[in-house]
N, C-alpha and C positions, 0 to 999 in steps of 0.2 A: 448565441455564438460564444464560445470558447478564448479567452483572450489570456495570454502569458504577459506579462504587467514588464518591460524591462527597465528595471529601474534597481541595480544592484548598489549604486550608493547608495538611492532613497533608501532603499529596504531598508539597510544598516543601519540608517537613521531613527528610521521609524520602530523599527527593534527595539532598538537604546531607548527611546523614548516609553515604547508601550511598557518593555520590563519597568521602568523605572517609575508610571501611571498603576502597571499590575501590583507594585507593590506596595506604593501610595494607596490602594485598596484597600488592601488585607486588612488594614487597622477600620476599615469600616465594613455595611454591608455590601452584600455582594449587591450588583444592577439588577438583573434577571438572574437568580439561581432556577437552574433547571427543575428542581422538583415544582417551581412556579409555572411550567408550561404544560399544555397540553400532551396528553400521553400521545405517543405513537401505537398505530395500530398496522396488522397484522394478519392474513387469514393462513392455510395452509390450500393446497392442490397439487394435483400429481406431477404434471411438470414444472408449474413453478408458485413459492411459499410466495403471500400476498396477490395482484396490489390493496392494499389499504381502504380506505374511503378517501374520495378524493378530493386533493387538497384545495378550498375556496379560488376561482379564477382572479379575484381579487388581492390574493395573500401573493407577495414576493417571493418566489421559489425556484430551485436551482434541484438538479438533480444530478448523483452523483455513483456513478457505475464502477465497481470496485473487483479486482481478481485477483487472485495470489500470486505466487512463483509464475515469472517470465524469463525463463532463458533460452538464448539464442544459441548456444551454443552446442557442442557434439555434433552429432548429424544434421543439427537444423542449418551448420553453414552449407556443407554441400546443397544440401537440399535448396535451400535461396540461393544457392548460385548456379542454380540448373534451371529452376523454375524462378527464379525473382524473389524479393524482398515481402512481397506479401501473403508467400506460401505459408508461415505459421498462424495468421487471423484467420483466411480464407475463409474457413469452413465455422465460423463462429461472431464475426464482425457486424451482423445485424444486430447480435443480440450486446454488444458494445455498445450501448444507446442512449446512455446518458448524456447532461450537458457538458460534465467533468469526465475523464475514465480516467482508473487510477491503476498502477500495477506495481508490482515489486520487481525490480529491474535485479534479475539475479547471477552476476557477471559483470566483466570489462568489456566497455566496445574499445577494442583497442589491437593494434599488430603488433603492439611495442614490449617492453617489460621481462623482466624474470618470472618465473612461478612462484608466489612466493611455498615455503616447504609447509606445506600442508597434503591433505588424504585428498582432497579434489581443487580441480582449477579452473574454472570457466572465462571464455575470452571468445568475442564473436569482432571480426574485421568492424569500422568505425563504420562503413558503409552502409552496411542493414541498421542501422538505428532508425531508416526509414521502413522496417519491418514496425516498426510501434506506431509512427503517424497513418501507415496503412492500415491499424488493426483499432485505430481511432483513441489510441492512448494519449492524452496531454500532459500526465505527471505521473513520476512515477518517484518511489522510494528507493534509495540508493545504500540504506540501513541494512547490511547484511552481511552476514560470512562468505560473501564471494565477490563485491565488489573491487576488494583492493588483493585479487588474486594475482593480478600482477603490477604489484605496487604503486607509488605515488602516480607513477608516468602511465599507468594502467587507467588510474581514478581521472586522471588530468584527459588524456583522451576521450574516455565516457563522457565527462561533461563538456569537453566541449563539440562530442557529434549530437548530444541531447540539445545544444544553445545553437548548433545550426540548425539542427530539423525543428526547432522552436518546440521542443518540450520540457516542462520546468520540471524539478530535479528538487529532491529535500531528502538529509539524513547524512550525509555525507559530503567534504569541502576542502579548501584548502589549509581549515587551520580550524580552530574549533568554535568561531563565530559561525564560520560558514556550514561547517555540518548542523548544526544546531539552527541554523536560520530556516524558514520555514519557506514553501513553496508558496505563492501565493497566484489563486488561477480565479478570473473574472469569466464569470457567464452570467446572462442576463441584470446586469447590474449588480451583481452583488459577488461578492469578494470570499472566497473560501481560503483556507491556509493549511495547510500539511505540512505535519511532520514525520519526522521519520525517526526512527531508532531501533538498534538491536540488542538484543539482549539471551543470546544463542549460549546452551551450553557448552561447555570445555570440549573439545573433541577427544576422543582416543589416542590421536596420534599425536598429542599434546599442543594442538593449537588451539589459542584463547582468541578471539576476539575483541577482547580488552588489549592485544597488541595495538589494532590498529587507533586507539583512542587518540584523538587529534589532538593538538597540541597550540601554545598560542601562536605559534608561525611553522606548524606540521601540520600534513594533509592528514583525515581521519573520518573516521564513522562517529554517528551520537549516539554515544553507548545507553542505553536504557535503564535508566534511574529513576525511580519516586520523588523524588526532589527536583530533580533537573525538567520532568517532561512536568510538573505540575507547574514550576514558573514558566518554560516556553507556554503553555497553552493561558496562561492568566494573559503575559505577552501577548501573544498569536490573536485572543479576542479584541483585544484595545485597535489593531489594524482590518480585524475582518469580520464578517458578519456569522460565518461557522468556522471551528476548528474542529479536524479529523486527525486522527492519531493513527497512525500506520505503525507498526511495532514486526519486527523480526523475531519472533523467541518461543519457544515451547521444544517442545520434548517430544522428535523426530518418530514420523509413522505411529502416532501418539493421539487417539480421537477425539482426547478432552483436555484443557490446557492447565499447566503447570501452577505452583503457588508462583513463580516471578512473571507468568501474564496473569495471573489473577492481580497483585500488587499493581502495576506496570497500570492496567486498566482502574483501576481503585483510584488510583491518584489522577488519570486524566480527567477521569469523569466530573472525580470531585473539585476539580478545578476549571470544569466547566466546557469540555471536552464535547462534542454534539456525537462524536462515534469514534472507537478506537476498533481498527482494526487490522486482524493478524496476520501472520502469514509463517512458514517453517517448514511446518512438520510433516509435509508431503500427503497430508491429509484434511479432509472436511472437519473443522470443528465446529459445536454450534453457535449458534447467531441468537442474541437475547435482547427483547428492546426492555429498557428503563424508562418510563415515565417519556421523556421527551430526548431521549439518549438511547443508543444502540449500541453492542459488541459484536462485533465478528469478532470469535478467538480464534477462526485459523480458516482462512481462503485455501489452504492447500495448495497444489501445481495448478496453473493454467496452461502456457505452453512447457513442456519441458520432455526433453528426451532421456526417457526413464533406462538404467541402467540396472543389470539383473538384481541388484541389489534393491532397488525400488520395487522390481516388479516379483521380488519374493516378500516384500512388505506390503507392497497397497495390496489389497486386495479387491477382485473382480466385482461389478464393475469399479474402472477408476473415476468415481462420477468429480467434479469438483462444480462449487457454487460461482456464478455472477451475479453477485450482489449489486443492486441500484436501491439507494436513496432518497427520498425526495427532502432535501432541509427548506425550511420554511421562516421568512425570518420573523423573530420573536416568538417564535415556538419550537422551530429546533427539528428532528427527523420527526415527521409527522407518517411516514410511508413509507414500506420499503418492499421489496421484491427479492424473492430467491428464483433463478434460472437455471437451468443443470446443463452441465457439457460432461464428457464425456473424454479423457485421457485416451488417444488410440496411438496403441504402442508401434502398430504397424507404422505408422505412418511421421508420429513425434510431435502431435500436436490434436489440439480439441476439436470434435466435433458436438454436434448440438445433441446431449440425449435422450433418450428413447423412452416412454412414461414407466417402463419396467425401472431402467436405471434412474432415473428420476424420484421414482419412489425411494428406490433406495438413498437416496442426494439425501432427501427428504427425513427420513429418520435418524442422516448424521448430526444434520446442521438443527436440530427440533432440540431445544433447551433442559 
């Protein structure tokens, strides 16, 4: 069972403390450095890459189900409000099966706000946030170029329809502890932690991202730095038993990731990160394990209602991966699984695909 921990003083606490045990570290050896665990293993098949060998009945282990881009927005509102809040999972929520599911929440649930002036703006009413508990999400990343599309009172609404429908939230806050604090989500006794950050390039029509960088009493996103996400994750270990690294950044309709996710992932890992994974670029990037560590460089869309400009860039089929997990404690991603969906334009949301498109999944996300 899936359990969101509510304890927003503790957290803070326990934060303040772990950075300050993380860095009390550094001057010695690390506890378990990753390259001391067990490798993770791997197979490939037509609809879906692994599972693994499986992991000992005896070993403590959480499993953790992971997809890219989730927006609600565009036509997906009408559509959940003709049909209901669970029209975007529908056709794909079996395969959400993990004990964690994680997704990149791409947008404001909010009615409130200005646009802020940018090339696109995303906003879905507060009330489909039960579009994510229906589609089995528990946490999601809030780290993106579209969250604070309509501003503080945009980001303030998201979080608080995420803390009713009881889904934890990491990457973005009211001030810059809080974006930077990590999510922390309990399944089967053992404690996972998320973070989140972005790190998107410049847009064209000259929006940075680095606008919304939070501040010590300003609402913000945790902008994605080598320095910053390698102290949260030294942090993030000292409270939980895995740290995953969720990252927004690469280089749009783009199949291989960028030098600032190559860095971005270099530094989690090395700081003891159990898997970092991407999200952006509207496409499957591939998936690499390390020793007892994992990369997804880019989940690509999962729901998202693709506009002609998408669908003159992705090309046919739109397959995109659901990535599951298996972390293991004191060994770290021991198994993992690729599953393929299928982007259908008709309709604005995934369905499960076909071994033809599958294949193809298959030679994007192949390292």
């Amino acid at each position: 069972m899936t359990r969101i921990p509510r304890w927003p003083a503790l957290a803070l606490l326990l934060l303040a403390a772990a950075w300050c045990a993380a860095c009390a570290r550094e001057a010695g050896a690390p506890e378990a450095p990753p390259s001391a665990r067990p490798a993770a293993t791997g197979t490939s098949a037509a609809a879906t890459i692994g599972p693994a060998t499986p992991t000992p009945a005896s070993a403590a282990s959480v499993t953790l189900t992971a997809v890219g881009d989730v927006s609600l927005a565009r036509e997906l509102v009408p559509r959940m409000e003709q049909t209901g809040a669970g029209y975007p999972f529908a056709l794909v929520a079996p395969l959400l099966s993990g004990d964690i599911v994680l997704a990149n929440l791409e947008g404001a649930l909010t009615d409130r706000g200005e646009p802020w002036p940018k090339s696109y703006n995303f906003r879905t009413p507060p009330r489909f946030a039960d579009a994510l508990r229906l589609g089995h999400v528990s946490v999601v990343s809030l780290a993106n170029n579209h969250i604070l599309d309509y501003g503080a009172v945009g980001l303030a609404d998201t979080i608080d329809a995420l803390d009713a429908d009881g889904i934890a939230h990491a990457g973005a806050g009211p001030n810059a502890l809080g974006a930077r604090l990590p999510a922390i989500v309990e399944a089967n006794g053992l404690r996972v932690a998320v973070l989140g950050y972005v790190a998107t390039p410049d847009e064209g029509g000259g929006f940075s991202v680095r606008q919304w960088a939070p501040g010590v009493d300003a609402p913000g996103v945790a902008i994605g730095a080598p320095d910053a996400i390698a102290a949260d994750v030294r942090a993030a270990r000292a409270v939980a038993d895995f740290v995953v690294v969720a990252v927004h950044a690469g280089d749009e309709y783009r199949p291989a990731p960028n030098a600032t996710q190559r860095a971005l992932a270099e530094a989690a890992l090395a700081a003891g990160a159990d898997a970092y994974i991407g999200a952006h670029a509207h496409m499957p990037q591939p998936v690499e394990q390390r020793g007892s560590q994992l990369i997804a460089w880019g989940l690509g869309n999962f729901v998202f209602d693709l506009d002609s400009v998408d669908l003159a860039n992705i090309p046919e089929p739109r397959v995109s991966p659901v990535l599951t997990l298996t972390l293991t404690k004191g060994a770290g991603v021991t198994a993992y699984r690729v599953d393929a969906v299928t982007q259908d334009a008709g309709e604005d949301r995934p369905r499960p695909a076909t071994p033809d498109e599958a294949a193809v999944l298959q030679a994007l996300v192949a390292p």
